[in-house]
N, C-alpha and C positions, 0 to 999 in steps of 0.2 A: 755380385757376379755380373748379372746386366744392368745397365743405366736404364732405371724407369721412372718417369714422373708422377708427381703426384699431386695431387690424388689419381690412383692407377685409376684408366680410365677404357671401356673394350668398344669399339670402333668395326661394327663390321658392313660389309657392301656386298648384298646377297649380287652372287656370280650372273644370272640370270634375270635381275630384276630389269624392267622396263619402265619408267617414268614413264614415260608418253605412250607406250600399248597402256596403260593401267587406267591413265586418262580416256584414252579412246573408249575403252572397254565400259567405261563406267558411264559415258555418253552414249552407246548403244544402247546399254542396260535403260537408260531413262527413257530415252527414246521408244523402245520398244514395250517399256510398260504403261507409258501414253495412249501408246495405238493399242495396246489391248483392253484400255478402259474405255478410249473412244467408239472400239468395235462395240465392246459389252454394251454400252449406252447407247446405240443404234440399236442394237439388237434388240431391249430390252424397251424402246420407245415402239419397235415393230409390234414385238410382241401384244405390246398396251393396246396399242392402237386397233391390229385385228384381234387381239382378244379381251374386248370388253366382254360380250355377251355372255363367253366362257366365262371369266372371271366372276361372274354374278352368279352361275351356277356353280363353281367351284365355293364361294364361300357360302351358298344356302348347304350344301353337300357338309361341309366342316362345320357348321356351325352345328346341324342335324345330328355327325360321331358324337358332339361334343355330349350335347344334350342326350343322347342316349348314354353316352359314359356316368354321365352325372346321376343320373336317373338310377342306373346300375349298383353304384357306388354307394346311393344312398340308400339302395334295398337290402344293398348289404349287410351298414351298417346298424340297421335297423334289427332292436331284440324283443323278443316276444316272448310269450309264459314260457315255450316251447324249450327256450334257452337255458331257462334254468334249468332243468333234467337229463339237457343232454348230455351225452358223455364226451369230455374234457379229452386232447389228446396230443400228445408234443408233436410238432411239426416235423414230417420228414424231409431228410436232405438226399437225393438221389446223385451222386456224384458219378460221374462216368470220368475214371483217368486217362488223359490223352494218349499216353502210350503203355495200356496196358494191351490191347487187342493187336492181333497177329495182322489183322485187315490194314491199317491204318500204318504200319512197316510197310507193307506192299505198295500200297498207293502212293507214298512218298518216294518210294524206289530205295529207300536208305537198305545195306544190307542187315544181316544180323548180328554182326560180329563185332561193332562198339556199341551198338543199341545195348546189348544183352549185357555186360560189365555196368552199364548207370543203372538198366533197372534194377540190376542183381541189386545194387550200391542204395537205392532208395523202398527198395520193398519192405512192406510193411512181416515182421515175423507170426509165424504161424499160430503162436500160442503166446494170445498176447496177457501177462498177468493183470487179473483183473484187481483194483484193491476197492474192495465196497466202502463207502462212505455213507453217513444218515442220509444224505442229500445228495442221493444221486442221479443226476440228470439226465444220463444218459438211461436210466432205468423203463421203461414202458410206464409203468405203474407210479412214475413219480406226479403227474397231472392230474391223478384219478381223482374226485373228492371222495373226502370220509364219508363213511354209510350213515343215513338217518337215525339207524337202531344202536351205534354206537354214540353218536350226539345226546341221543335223549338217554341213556343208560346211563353215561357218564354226569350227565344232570342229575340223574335221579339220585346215584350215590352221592352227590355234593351236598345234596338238598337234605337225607339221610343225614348224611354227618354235620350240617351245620343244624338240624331241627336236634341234634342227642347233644349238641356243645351248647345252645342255647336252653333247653331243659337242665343242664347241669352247672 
């Protein structure tokens, strides 16, 4: 139909491009992040200069959070008889949903009228089935430890049956 050569080849020349603004622009650009690093390093030689004495009190001050975090962390860490008896408990998660609350529509300015279609679209349902599992985590009771009276019972029948299979 048309004469085209080959291998076809696409050729194009953006309508508005400028070679030489694009050059200039890229030499402004240099230029202007020279002077903003020359400024910062002035700035940052003043700063030195009048504030040594500061800067001595600022790192006794950090160094002082540090050592009290450290200090903290390791009382933490630290177990005592006390630990063993206490009572075990899964960690809770207090999750507050960004846009569940009527407050938080208002402060934004947003109306009610598509808000209300996404949350419809993501709300959790009312009656959610639960399917119990051996292990289940989400259970209260799953962290608890077994009772001592059940430990040592459970011994004592083992001890029972293996003293009447030994005797026979």
């Amino acid at each position: 139909m048309f004469e085209v050569e080959k291998p076809r080849r696409f050729h194009y020349e953006p309508r508005f491009y400028d070679p030489e603004k694009e050059k200039w622009e890229a030499l402004k650009k240099k230029y202007a992040m020279q002077k903003e690093a020359e400024a910062a390093r002035q700035q940052r030689e003043e700063a030195a200069a009048e504030g040594e004495e500061s800067k001595d009190e600022l790192a006794y001050f950090e160094q002082r959070v540090r050592t009290i975090d450290r200090q903290a962390r390791q009382a933490s860490t630290r177990l005592t008889w006390r630990d063993l008896f206490r009572k075990r408990s899964m960690p809770t998660f207090n999750y507050q949903p960004r846009f569940s609350g009527a407050g938080e529509q208002q402060a934004s300015g947003k109306g009610e009228g598509g808000d209300d279609a996404v949350m419809e679209k993501y709300r959790q349902p009312k009656h959610l089935i639960k399917i119990h599992r051996r292990f289940d985590i989400s259970d209260p009771d799953y962290m608890k430890p077994i009772p001592g009276t059940k430990i040592i019972l459970y011994c004592f029948i083992a001890f029972l049956l293996l003293s009447v299979i030994i005797m026979f």
